[in-house]
PDB file of N, CA, C and O in Angstrom:
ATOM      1  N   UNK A   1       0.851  -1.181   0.000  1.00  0.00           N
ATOM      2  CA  UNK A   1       0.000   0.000   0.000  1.00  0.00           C
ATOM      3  C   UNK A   1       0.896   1.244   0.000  1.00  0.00           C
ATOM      4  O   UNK A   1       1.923   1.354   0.670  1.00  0.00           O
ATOM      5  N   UNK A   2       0.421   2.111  -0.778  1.00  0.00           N
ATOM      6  CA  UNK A   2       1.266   3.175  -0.856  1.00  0.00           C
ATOM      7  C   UNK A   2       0.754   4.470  -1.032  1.00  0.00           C
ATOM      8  O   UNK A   2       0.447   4.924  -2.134  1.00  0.00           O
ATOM      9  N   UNK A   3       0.610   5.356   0.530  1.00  0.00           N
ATOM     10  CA  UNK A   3      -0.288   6.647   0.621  1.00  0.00           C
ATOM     11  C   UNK A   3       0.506   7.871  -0.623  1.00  0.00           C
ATOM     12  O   UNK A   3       1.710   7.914  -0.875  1.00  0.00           O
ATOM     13  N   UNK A   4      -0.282   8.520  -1.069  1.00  0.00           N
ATOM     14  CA  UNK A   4      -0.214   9.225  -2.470  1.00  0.00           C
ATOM     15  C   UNK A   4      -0.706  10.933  -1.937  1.00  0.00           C
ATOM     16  O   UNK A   4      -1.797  11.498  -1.859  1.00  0.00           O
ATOM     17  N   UNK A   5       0.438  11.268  -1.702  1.00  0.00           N
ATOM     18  CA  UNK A   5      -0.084  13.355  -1.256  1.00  0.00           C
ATOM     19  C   UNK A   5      -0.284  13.819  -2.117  1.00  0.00           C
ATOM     20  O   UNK A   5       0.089  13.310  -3.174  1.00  0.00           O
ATOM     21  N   UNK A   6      -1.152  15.324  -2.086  1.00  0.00           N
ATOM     22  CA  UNK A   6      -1.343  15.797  -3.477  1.00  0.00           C
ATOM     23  C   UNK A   6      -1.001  17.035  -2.494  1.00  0.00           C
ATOM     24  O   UNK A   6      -1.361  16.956  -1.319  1.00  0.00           O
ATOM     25  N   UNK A   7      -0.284  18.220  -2.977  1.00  0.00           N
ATOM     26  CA  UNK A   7       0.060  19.499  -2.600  1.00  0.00           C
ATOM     27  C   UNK A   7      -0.419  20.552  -3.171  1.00  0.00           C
ATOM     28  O   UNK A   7      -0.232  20.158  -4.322  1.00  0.00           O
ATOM     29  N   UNK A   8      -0.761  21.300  -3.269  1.00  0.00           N
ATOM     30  CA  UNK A   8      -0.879  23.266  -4.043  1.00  0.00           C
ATOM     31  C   UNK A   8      -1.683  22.808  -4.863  1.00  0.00           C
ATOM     32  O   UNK A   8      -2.396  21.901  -4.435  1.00  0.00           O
ATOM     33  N   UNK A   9      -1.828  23.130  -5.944  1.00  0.00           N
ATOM     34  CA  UNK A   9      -2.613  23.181  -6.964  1.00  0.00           C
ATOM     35  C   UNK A   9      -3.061  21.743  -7.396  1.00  0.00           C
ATOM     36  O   UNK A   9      -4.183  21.478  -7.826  1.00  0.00           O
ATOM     37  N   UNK A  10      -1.755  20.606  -7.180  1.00  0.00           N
ATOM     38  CA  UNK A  10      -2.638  19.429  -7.823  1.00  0.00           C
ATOM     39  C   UNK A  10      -3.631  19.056  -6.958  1.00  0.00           C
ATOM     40  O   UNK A  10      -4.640  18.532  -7.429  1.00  0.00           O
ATOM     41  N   UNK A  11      -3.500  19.284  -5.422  1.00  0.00           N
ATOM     42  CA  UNK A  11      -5.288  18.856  -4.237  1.00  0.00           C
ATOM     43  C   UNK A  11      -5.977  19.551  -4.818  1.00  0.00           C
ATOM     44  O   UNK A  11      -6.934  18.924  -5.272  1.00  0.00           O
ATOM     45  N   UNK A  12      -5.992  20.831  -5.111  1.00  0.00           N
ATOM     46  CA  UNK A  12      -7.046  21.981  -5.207  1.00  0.00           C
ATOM     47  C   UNK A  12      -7.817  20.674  -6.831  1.00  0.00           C
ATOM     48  O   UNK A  12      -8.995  20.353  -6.986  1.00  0.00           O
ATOM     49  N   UNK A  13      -6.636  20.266  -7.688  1.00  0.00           N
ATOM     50  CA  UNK A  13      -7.494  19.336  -9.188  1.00  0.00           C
ATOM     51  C   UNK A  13      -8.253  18.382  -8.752  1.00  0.00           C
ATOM     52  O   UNK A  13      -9.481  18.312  -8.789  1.00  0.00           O
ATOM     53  N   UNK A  14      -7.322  17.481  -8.243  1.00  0.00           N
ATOM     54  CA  UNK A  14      -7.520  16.690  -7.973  1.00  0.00           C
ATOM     55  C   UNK A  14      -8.682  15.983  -6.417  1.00  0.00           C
ATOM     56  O   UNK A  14      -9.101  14.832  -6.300  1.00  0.00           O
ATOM     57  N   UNK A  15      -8.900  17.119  -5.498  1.00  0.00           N
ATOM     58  CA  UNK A  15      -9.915  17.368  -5.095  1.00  0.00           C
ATOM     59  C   UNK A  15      -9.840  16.666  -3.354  1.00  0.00           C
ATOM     60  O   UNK A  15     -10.707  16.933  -2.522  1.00  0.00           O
ATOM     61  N   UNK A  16      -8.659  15.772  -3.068  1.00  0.00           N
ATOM     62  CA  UNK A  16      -8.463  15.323  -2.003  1.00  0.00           C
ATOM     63  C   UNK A  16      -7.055  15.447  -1.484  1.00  0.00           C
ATOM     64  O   UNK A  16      -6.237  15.264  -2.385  1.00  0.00           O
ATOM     65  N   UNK A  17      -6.492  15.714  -0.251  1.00  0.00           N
ATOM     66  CA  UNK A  17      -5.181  15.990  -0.017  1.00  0.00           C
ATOM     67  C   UNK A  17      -4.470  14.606  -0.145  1.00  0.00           C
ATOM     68  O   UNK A  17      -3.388  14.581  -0.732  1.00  0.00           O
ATOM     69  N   UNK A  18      -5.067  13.301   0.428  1.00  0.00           N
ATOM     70  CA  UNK A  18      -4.298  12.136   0.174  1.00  0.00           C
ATOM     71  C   UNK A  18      -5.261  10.622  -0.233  1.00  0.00           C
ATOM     72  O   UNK A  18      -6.474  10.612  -0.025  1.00  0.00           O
ATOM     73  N   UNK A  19      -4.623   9.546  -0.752  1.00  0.00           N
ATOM     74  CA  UNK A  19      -5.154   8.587  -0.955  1.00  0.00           C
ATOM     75  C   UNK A  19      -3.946   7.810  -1.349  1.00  0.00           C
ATOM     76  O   UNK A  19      -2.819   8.074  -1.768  1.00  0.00           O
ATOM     77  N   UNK A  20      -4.719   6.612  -1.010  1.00  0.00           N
ATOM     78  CA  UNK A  20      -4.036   5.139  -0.848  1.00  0.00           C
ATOM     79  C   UNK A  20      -4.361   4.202  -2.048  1.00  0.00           C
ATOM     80  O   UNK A  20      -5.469   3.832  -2.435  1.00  0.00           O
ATOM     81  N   UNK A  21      -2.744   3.818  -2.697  1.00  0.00           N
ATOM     82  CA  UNK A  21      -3.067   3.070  -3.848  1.00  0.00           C
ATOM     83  C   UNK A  21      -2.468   1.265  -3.474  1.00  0.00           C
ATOM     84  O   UNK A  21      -1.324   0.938  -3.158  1.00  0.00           O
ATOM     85  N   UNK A  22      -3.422   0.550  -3.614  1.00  0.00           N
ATOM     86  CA  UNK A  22      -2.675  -0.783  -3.027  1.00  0.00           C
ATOM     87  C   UNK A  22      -2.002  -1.382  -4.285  1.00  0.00           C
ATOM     88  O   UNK A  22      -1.242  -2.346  -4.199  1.00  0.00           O
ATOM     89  N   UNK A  23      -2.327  -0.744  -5.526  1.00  0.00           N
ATOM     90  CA  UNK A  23      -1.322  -1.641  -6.386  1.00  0.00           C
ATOM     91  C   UNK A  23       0.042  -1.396  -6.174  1.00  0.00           C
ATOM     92  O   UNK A  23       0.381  -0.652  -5.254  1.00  0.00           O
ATOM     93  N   UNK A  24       0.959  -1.985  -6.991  1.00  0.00           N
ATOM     94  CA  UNK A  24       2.755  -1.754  -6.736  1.00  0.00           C
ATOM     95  C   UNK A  24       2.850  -1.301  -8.131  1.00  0.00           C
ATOM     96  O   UNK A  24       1.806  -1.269  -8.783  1.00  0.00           O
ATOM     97  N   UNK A  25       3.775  -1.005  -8.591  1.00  0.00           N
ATOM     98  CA  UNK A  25       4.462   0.068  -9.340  1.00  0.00           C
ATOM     99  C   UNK A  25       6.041  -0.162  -9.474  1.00  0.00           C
ATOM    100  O   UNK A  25       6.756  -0.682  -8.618  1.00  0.00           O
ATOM    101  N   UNK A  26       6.356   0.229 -10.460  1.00  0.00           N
ATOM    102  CA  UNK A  26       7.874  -0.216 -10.605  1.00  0.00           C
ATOM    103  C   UNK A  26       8.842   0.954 -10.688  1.00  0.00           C
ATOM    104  O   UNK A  26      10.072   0.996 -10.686  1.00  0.00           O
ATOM    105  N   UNK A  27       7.751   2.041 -10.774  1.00  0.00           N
ATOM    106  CA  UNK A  27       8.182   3.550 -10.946  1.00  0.00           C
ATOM    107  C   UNK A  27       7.433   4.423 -10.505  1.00  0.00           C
ATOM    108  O   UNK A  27       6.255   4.072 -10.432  1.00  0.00           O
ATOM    109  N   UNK A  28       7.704   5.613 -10.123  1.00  0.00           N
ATOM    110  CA  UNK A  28       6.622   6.854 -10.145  1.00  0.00           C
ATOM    111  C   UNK A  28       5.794   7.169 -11.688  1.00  0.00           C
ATOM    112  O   UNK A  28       4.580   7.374 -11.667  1.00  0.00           O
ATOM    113  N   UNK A  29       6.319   7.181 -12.580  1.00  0.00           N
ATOM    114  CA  UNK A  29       5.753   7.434 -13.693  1.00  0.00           C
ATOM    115  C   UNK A  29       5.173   6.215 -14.327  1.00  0.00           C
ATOM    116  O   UNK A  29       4.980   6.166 -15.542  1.00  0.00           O
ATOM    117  N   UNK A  30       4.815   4.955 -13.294  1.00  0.00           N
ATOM    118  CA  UNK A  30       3.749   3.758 -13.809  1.00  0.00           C
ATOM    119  C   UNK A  30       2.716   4.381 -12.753  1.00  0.00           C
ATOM    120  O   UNK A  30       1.498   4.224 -12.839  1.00  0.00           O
ATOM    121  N   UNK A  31       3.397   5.149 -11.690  1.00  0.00           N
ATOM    122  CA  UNK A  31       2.286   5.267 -10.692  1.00  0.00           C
ATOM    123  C   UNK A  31       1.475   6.242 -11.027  1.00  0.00           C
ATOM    124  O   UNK A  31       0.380   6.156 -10.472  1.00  0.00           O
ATOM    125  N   UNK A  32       1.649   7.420 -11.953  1.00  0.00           N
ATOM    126  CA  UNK A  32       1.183   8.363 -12.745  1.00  0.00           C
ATOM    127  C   UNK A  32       0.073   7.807 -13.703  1.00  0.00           C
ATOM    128  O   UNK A  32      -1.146   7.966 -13.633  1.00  0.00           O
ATOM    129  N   UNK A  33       0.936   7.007 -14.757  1.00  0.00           N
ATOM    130  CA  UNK A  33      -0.031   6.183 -15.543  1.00  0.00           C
ATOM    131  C   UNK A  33      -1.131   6.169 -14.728  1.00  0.00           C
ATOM    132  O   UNK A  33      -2.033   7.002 -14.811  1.00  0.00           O
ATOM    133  N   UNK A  34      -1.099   5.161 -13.854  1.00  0.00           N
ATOM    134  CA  UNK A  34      -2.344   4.718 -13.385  1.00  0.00           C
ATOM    135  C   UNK A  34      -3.047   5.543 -12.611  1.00  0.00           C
ATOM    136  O   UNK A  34      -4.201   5.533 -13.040  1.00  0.00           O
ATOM    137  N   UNK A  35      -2.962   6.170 -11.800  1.00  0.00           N
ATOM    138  CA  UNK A  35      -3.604   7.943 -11.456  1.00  0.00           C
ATOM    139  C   UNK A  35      -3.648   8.802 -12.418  1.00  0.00           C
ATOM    140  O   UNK A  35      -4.281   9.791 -12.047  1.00  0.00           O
ATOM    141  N   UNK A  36      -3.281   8.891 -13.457  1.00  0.00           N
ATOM    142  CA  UNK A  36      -4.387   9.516 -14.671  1.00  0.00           C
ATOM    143  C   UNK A  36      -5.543   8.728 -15.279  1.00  0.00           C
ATOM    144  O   UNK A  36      -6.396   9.269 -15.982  1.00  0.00           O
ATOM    145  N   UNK A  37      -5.537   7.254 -14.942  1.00  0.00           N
ATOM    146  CA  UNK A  37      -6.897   6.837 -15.788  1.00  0.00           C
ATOM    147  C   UNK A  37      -7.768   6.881 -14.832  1.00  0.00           C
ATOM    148  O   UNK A  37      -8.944   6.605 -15.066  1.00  0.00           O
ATOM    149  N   UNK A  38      -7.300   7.268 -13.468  1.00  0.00           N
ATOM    150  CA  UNK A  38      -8.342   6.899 -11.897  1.00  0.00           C
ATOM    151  C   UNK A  38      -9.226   8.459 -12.399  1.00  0.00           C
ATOM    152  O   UNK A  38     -10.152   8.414 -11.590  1.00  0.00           O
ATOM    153  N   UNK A  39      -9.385   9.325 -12.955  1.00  0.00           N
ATOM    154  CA  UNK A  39     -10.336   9.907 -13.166  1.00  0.00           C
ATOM    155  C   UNK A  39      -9.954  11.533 -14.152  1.00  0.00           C
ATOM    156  O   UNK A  39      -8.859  11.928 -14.552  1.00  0.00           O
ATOM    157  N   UNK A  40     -11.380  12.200 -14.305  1.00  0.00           N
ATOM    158  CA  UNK A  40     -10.661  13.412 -15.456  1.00  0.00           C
ATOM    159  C   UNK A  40      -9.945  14.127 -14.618  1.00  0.00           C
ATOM    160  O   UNK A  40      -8.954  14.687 -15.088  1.00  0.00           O
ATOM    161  N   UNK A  41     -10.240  14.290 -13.227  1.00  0.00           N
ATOM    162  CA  UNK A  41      -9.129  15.313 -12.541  1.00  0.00           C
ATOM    163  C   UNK A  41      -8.051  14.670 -12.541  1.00  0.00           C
ATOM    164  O   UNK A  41      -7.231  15.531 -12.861  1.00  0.00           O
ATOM    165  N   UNK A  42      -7.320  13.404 -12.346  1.00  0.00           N
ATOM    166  CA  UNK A  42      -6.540  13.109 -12.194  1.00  0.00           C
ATOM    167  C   UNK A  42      -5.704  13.800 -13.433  1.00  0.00           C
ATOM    168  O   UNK A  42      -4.892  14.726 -13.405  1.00  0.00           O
ATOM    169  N   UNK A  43      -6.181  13.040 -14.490  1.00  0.00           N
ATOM    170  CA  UNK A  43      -5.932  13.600 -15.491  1.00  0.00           C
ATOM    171  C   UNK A  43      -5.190  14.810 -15.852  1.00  0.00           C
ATOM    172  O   UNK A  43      -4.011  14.965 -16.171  1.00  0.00           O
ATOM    173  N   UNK A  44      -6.225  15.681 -15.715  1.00  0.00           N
ATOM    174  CA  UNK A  44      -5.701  17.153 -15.470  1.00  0.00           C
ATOM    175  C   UNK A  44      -5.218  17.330 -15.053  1.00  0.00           C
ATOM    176  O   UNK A  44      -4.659  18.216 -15.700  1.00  0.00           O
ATOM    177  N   UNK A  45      -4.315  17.180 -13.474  1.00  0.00           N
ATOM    178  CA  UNK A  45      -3.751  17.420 -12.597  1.00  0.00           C
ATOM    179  C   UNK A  45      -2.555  16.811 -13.152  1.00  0.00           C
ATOM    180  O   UNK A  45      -1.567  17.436 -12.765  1.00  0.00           O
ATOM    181  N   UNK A  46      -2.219  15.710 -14.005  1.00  0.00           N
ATOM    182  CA  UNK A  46      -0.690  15.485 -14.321  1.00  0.00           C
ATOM    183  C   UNK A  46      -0.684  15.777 -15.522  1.00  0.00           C
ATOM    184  O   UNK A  46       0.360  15.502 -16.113  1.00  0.00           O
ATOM    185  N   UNK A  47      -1.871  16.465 -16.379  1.00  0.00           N
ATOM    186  CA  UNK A  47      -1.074  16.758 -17.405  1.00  0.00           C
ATOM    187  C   UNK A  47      -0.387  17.413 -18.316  1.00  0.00           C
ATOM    188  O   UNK A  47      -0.535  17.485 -19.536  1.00  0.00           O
ATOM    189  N   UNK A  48       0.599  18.017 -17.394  1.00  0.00           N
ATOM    190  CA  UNK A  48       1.893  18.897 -17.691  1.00  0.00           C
ATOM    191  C   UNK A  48       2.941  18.683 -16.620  1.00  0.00           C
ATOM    192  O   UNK A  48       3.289  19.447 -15.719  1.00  0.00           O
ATOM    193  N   UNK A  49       3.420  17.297 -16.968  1.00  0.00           N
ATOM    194  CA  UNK A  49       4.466  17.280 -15.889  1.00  0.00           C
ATOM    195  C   UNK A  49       5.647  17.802 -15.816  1.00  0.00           C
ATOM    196  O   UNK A  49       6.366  17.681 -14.824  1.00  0.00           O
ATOM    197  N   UNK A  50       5.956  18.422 -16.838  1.00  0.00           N
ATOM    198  CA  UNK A  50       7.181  19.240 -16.115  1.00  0.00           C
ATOM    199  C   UNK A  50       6.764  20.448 -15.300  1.00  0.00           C
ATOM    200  O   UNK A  50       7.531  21.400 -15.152  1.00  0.00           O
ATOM    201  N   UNK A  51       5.596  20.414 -14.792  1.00  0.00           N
ATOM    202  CA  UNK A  51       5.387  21.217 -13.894  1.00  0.00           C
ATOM    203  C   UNK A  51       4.493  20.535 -12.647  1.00  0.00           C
ATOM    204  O   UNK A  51       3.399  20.956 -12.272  1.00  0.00           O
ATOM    205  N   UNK A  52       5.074  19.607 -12.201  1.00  0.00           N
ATOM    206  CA  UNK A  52       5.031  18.234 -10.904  1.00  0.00           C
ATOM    207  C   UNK A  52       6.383  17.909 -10.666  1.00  0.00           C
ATOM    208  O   UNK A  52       7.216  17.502 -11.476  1.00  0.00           O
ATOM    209  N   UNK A  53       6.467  18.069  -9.820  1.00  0.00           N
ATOM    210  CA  UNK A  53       7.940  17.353  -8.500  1.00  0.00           C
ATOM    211  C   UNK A  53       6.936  16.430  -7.921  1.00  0.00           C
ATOM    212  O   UNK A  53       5.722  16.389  -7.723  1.00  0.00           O
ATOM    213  N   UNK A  54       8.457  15.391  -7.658  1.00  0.00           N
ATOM    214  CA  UNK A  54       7.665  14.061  -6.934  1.00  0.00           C
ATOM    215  C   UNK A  54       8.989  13.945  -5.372  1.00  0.00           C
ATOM    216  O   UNK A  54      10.190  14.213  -5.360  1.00  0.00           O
ATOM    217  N   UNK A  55       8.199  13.512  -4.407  1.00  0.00           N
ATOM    218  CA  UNK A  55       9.487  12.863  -3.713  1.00  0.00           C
ATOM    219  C   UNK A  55       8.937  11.337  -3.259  1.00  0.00           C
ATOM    220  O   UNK A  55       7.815  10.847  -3.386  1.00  0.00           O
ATOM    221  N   UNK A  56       9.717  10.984  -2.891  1.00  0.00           N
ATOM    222  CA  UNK A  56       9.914   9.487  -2.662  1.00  0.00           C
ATOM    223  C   UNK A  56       9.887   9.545  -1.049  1.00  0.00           C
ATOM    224  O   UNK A  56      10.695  10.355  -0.594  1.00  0.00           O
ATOM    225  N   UNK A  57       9.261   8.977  -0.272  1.00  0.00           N
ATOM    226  CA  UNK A  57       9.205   8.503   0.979  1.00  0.00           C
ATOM    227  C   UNK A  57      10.326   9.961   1.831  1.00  0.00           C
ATOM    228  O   UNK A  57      11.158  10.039   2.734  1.00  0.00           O
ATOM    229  N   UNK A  58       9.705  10.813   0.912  1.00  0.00           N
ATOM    230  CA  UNK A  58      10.433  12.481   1.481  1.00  0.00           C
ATOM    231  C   UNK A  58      11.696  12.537   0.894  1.00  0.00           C
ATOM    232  O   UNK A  58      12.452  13.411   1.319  1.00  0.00           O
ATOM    233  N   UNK A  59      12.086  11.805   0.021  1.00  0.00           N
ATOM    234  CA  UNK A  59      13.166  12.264  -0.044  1.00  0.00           C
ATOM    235  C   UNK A  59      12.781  13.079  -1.913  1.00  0.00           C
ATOM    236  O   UNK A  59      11.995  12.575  -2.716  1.00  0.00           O
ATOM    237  N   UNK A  60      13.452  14.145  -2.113  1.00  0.00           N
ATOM    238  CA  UNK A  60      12.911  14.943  -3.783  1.00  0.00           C
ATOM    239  C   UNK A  60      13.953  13.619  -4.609  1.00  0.00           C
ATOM    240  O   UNK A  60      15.034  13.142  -4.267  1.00  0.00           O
ATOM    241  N   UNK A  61      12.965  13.300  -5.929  1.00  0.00           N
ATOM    242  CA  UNK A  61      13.404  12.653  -6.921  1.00  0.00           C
ATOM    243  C   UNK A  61      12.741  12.953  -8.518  1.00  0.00           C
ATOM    244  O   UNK A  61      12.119  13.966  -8.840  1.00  0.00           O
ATOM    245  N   UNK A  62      12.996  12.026  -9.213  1.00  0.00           N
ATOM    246  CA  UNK A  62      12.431  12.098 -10.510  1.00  0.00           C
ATOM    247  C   UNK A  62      11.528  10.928 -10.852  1.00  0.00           C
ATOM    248  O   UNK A  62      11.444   9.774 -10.430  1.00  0.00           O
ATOM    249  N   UNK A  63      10.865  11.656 -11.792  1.00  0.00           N
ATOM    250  CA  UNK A  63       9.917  10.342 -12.298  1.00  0.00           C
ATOM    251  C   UNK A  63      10.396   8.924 -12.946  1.00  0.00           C
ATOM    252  O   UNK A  63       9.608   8.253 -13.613  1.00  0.00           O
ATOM    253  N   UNK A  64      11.364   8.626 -12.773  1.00  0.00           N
ATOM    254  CA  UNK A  64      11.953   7.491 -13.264  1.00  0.00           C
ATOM    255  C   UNK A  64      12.269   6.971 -11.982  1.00  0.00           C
ATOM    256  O   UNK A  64      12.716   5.846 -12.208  1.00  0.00           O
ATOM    257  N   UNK A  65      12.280   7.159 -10.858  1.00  0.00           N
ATOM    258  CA  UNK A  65      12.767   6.677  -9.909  1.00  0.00           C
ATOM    259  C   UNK A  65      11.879   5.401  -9.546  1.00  0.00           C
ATOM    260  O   UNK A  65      10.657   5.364  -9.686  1.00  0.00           O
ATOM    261  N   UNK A  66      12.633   4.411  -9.084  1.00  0.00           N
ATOM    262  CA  UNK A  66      11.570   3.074  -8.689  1.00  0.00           C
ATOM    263  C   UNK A  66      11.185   2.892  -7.429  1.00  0.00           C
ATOM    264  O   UNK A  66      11.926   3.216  -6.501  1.00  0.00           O
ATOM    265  N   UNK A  67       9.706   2.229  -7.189  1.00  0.00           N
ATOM    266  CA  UNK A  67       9.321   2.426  -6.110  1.00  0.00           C
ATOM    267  C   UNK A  67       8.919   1.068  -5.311  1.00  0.00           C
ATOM    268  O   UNK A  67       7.827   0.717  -4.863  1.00  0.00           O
ATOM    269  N   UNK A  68      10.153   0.447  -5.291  1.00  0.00           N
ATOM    270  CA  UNK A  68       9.906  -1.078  -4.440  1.00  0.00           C
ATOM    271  C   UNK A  68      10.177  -0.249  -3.142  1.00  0.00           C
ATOM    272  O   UNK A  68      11.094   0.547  -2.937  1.00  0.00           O
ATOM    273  N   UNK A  69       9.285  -0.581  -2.419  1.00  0.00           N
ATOM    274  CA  UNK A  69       9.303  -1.115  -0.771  1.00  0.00           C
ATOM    275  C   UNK A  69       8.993   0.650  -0.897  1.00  0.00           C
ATOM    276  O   UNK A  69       9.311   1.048   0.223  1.00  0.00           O
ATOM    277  N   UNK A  70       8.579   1.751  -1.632  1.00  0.00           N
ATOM    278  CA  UNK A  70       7.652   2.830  -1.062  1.00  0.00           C
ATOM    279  C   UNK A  70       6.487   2.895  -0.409  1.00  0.00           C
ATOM    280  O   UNK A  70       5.349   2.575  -0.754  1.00  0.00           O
ATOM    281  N   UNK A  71       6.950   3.384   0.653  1.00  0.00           N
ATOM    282  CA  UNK A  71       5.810   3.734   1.599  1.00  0.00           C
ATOM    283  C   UNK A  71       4.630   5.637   1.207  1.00  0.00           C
ATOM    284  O   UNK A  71       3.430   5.850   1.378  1.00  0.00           O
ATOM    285  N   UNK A  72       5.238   6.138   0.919  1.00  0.00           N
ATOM    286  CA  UNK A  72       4.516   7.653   0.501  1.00  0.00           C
ATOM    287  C   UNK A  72       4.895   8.334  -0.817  1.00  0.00           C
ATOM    288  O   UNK A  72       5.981   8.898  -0.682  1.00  0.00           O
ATOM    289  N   UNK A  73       4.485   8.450  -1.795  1.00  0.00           N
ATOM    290  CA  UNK A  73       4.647   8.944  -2.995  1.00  0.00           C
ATOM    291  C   UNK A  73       4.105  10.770  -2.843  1.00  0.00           C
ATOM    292  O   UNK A  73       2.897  10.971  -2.717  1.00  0.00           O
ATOM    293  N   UNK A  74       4.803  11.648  -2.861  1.00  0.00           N
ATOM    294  CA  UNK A  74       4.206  12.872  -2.433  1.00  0.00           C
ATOM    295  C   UNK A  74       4.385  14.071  -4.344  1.00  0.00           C
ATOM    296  O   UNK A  74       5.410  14.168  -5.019  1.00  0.00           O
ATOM    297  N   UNK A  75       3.320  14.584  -4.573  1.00  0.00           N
ATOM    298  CA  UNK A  75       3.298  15.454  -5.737  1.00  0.00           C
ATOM    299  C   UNK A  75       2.665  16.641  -5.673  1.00  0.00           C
ATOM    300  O   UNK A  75       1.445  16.664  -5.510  1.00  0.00           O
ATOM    301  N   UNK A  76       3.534  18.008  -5.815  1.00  0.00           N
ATOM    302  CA  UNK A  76       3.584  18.944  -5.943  1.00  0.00           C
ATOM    303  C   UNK A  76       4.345  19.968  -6.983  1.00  0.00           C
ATOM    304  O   UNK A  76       5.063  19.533  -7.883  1.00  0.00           O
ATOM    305  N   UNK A  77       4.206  20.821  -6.853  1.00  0.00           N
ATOM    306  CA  UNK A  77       4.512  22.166  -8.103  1.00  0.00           C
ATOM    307  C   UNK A  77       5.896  22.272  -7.519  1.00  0.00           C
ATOM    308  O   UNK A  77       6.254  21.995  -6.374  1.00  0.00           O
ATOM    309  N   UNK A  78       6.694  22.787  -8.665  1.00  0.00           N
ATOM    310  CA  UNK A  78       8.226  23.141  -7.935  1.00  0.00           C
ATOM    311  C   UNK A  78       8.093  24.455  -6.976  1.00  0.00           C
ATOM    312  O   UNK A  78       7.294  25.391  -6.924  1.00  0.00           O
ATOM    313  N   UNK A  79       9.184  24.103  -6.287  1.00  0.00           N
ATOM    314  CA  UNK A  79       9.137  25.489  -5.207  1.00  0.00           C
ATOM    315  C   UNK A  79      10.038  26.500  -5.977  1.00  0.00           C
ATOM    316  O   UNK A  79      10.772  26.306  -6.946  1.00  0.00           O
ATOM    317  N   UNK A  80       9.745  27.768  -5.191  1.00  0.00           N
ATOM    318  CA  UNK A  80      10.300  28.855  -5.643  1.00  0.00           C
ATOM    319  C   UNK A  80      10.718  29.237  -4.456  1.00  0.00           C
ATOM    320  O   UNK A  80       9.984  28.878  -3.536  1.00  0.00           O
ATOM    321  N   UNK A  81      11.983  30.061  -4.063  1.00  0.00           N
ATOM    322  CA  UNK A  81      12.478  30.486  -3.155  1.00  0.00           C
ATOM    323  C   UNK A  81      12.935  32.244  -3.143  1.00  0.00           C
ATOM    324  O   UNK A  81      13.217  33.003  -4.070  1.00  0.00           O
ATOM    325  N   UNK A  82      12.871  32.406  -1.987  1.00  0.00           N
ATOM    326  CA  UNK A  82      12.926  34.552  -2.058  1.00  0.00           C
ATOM    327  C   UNK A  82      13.585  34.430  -0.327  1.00  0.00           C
ATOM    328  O   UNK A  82      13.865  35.452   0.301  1.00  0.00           O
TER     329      UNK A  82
END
């Protein structure tokens, strides 16, 4: 099982701050796949990913990164700093 955050703008799409996906995944971007067909917001909400950051069980990564033995998949907008 693997809890799924949504941050800034993709909760506001996507309509819930978190949810739990029990399938496994071999990547973040299979885990995408399959949270874009879970509905049209989903949809919308990833589709422009170069504007989605992902981290991995907190730690910041990329969408190619693999996700054996992930516990939290977290997706948000890049930060900006001042």
């Amino acid at each position: 099982m693997i809890d799924v955050l949504y941050f800034a703008w993709l909760r506001e799409r996507i309509g819930v701050p978190k949810e739990q996906v029990e399938a496994t995944f071999p990547t973040v971007a299979a885990l995408v796949e399959y949270l874009r067909a879970q509905s049209d917001a989903h949809a919308l909400a990833f589709s422009d990913m170069s504007a989605v950051r992902v981290a991995v069980d907190q730690e910041l990564t990329e969408m190619s990164a693999p996700l054996g033995g992930a516990r939290e998949v977290a997706f948000f907008p890049p930060m900006t700093g001042g």
